[in-house]
N, C-alpha and C positions, 0 to 999 in steps of 0.2 A: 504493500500500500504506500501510498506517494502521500506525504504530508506538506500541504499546504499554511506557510506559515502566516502570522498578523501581519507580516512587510507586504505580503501579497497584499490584503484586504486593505490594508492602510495607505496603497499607494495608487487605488481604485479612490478613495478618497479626496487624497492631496489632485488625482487629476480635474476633478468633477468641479474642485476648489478654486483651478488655475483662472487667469482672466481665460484668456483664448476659448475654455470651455464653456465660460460663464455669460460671456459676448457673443457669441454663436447670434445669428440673426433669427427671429422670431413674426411670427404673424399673427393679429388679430383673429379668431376662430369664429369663423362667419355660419358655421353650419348650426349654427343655432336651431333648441327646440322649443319652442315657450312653453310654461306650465299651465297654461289654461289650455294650451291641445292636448294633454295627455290627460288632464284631468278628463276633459270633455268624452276620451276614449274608452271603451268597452275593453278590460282585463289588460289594456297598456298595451297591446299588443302591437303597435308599430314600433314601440321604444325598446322592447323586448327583443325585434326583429333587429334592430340598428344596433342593439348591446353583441349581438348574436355574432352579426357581421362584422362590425369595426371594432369591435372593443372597448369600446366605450361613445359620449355621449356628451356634452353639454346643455343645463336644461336653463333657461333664462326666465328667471323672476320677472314679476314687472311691477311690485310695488312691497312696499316695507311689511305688510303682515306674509305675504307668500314667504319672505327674505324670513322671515321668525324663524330660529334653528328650530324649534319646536314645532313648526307648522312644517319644517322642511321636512322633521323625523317621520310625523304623520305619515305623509304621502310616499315617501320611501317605506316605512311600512307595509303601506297597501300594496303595495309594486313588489319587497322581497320577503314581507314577513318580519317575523320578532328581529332585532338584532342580535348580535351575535358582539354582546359588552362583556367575558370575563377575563379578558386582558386589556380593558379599558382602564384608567387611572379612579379609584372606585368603586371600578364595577358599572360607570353611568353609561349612559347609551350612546354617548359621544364620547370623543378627545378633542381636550382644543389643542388646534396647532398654532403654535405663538411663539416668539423667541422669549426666551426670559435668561435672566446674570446665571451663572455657573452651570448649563444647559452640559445632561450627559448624554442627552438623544436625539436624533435630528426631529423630533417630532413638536421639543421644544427649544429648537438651535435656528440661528439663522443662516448656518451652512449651507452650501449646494448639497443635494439629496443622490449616492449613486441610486441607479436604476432598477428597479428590484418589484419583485410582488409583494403584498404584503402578508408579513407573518411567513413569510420563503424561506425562514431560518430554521424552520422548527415543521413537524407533523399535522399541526394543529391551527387552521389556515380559513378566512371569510372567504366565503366565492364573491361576493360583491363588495363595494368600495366604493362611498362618495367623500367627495370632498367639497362643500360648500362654504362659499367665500362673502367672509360678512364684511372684510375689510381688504381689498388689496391693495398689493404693495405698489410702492409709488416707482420705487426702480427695482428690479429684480425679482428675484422668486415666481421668475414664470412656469408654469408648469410643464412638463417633457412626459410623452408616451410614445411606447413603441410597441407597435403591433406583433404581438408573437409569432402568428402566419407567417412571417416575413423572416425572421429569423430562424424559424421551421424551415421555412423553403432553401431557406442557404446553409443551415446542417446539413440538410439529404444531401446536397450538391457536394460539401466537402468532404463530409465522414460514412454516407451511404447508409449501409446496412446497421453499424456501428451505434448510430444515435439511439439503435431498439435498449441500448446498455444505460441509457438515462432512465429507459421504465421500470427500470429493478429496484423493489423496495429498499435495497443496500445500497444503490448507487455511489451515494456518501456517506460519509459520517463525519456531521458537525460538530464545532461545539462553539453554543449559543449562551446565552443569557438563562438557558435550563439545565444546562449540563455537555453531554454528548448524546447525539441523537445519531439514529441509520435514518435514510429517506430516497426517496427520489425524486429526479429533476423533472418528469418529463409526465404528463396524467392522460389516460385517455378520459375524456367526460363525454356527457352524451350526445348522440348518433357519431360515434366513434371518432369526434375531434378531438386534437392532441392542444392538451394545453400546458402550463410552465407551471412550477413553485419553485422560486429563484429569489438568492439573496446573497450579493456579494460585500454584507455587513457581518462578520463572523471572525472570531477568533483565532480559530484553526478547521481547516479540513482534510478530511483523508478521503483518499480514491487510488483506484488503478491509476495510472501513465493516460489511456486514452479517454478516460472520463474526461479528467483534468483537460484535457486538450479540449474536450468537446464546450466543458466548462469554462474555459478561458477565449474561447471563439464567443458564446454568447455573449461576456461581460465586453471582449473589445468590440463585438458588432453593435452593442444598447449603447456606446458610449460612444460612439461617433456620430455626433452631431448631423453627419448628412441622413443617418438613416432614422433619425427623431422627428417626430411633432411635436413642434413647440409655439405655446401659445400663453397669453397672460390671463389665467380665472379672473375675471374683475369680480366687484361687488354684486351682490345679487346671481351669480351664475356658481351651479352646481355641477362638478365635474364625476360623472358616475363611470365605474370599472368594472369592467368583467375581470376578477382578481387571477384569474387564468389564465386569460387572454392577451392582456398588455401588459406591459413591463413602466413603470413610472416614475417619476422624482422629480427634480426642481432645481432650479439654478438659487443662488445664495442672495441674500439681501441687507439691508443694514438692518444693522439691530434694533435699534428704535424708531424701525419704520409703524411699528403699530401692526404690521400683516395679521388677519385671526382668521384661520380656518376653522370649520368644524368635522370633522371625520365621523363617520357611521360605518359601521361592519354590518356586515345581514349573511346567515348561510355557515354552519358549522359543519367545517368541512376534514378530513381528516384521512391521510395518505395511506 
């Protein structure tokens, strides 16, 4: 087994940190969905069709009560059921994401975020993912996702037959913020789409030689910049994830920009 040390994970960091990364050119995200069409809709089901396909989603408020994190938990609710809070800070049905002084997680840092799913560390993993923006940021902290199909398609192309070795319960073995854990990188979910549980915030890893290879193609394909969508969550817009599907994180911001997200998990999911 090939041990993957902290300099590996840490240096996935310092890149994500660098200007060059964090200047990357970005665009306003125009495919906007308003919340009054989906409400308007019978079981969500065109928003369900667009989570299915792209991976995610943008849903645009249009006045300060829809904007309520609590009006927002509602209707994400209706759409994926209870939440999925017991790795929230509490136990509550949200996290805020905010920068705050002596910050040990990018959840409350104002760092650039590498690219990852959430909870990709560990067995025990949301299928879905919003993040809605009560406050954004004035320069930075735009939001990045990368479509896993895409990085699908260019595994088979480099490693072939090989990538079958990401769906083995043993795949890896982390060690996380739990301990050490076996997992796997790569899910079949259903009608036989292959999706991700990835996370290159970790301690240490162990794997064979060609895991690692197959593992370090993902981490440098999500982190170059040409193969990202990047765009700035403003105020009042809700960014929803298939936590399978895309791969996500953020560019860095100043500290006392004020930025407050709100996070919601839905979906207890488990490798």
């Amino acid at each position: 087994m090939k041990e993957i040390n902290k300099e590996y994970f840490s240096n996935i960091s310092k890149i994500v940190n660098e200007a060059s990364y964090n200047y990357a050119s970005f665009n306003d995200y125009k495919d906007l969905v308003s919340i009054e069409n989906i409400k308007n809709e019978n079981n969500y089901s065109s928003l369900k069709s667009k989570l299915a396909e792209d991976g995610f989603v943008v849903i645009q408020m249009n006045n300060e009560d829809e904007s309520n994190p609590d009006n927002v938990e509602i209707w994400l609710k209706n759409l994926f059921g209870d939440s999925f809070s017991d790795k929230n800070p509490g136990k509550l049905n949200y996290a805020k994401v905010q920068a705050e002084n002596n910050a040990k997680f990018y959840i409350n840092s104002n760092l650039a975020q590498p690219l990852h799913t959430d909870e990709g560390h560990t067995r025990l993993y949301p299928r879905h993912a919003a993040l809605h923006c009560l406050k954004q940021a004035q320069s930075g902290g735009d939001s990045i996702v990368v479509q896993f199909k895409s990085v699908y398609a260019e595994l088979k192309v480099k490693f072939g037959s090989q990538v079958d070795l990401l769906f083995e319960k043993n795949a890896v073995m982390v060690h996380n913020v739990y301990g050490k854990e076996e997992k796997q990188i790569l899910i079949r979910l259903e009608d036989n789409v292959v999706g991700i549980s990835y996370s290159p915030v970790l301690q240490k890893m162990w794997c064979s030689d060609i895991v690692f290879q197959m593992f370090d193609f993902i981490t440098s394909y999500a982190h170059n910049p040409k193969n990202q969508i990047r765009f700035k969550l403003k105020s009042g817009q809700t960014l929803i994830l298939d936590n399978c599907l895309v791969l996500h994180g953020r560019t860095q911001f100043p500290k006392n920009d004020g930025r407050l997200l709100y996070r919601y998990w839905f979906g207890n999911n488990a490798l």
